[in-house]
N, C-alpha and C positions, 0 to 999 in steps of 0.2 A: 521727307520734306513735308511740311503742313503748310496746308494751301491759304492764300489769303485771304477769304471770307469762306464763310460755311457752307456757302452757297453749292450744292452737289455740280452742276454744270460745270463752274470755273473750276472747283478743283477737279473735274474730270481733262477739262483743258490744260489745266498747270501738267498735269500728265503724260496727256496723249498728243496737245496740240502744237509740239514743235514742229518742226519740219521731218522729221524721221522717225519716230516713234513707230508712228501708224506706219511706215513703210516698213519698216523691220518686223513689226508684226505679222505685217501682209506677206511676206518672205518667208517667215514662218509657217506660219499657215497653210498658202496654197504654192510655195515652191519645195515646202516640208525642207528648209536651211534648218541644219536646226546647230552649224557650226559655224564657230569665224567665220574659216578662210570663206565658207559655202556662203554666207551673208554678203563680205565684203565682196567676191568677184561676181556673185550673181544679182546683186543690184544692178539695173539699167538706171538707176539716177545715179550708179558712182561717187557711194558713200566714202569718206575716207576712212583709214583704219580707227586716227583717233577718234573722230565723232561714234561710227560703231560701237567701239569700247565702251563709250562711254553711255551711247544709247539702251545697251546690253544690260551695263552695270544699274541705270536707273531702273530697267523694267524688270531687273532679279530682284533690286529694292522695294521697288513699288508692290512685288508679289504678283506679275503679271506672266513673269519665265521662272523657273528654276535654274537653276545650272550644277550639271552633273559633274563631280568630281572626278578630275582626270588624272589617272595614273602616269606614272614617268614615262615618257616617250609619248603618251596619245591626248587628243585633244578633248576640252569640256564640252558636252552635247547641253544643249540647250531644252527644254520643254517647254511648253503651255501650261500655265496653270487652269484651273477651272474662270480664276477671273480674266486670264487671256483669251480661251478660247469664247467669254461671253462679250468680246472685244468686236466678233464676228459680226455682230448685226449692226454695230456701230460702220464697220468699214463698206459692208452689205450697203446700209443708208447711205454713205457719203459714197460711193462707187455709183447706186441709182441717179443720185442728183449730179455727179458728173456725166455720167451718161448724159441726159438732159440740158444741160449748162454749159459742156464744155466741147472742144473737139479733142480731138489725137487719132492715132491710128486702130484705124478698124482691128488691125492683129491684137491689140491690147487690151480694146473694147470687148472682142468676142465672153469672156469669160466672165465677166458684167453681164451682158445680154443673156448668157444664159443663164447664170444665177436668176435676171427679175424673170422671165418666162417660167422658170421652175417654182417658182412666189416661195412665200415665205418657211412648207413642211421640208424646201427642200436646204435652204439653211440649217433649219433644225438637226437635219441628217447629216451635215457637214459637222455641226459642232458633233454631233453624236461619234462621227469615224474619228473627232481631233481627241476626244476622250478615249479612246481606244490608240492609237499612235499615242499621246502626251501622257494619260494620268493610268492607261492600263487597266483598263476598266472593259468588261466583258462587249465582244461587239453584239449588237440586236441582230437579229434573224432577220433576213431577207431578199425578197426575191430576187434575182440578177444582179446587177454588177450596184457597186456602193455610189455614191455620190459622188465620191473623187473622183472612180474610173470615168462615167458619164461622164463630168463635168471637162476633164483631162479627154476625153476621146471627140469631144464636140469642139473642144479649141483647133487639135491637129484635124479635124475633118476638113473633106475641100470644100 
């Protein structure tokens, strides 16, 4: 799809800015969907199948997923490209300024809140484990548990 001015913003919006794009990513990412059926039933905004598909099929085009070729009887896995997983600090931003702007439920919130308290190195180290799950890329050394586990063991905390 070529975006209607050359302007880099708009055509990052012509991209990302429907209503689902970024949600599907976001599922990606920190629910690690990285199938169908694992996208459509584990949305809490209750994508439909066809919008999915077709959200799916735009972000294999755009070069943001791959999609893993599936054998008879099993289903296509999805990945992160390197341009997907640099999708992260885009969702990072608009997640901070909902924080600030909007309401919802505190349970939803938590994982926000600790992303901005962790600032920016700890982004960094998100994308770095999404490279290691997505593109296979060796993980870096380090001391106790990764970003994910932190970031996953601070949501279920009381």
């Amino acid at each position: 799809m070529e975006p209607r001015s050359e302007c880099p913003i708009n055509a990052a919006v012509e991209l990302l800015g429907d209503r689902w794009s970024l949600l599907v990513l976001r599922d990606v990412i920190f629910g690690d969907r990285r199938y169908f059926r694992a996208l459509l039933t584990g949305s809490i905004e209750g994508i439909a199948s066809n919008i999915l598909a077709d959200r799916l099929k735009r972000l294999v085009d755009a070069g943001l997923l791959t999609r893993g070729a599936a054998a008879r009887g099993q289903r296509a896995r999805f990945s992160l490209t390197e341009a997907g997983i640099q999708t992260l600090p885009v969702i990072y931003a608009l997640g901070n300024w909902g924080l600030d702007w909007t309401s919802g439920s505190p349970d939803l919130r938590v994982r926000q809140q600790v992303m901005r308290d962790a600032g920016p190195a700890f982004i960094e180290e998100l994308m770095d484990e999404l490279r290691v799950r997505h593109l296979d890329a060796p993980p870096k050394p380090r001391d106790g548990p990764g970003a994910f586990a932190r970031l996953n063991a601070a949501m279920v905390a009381p």
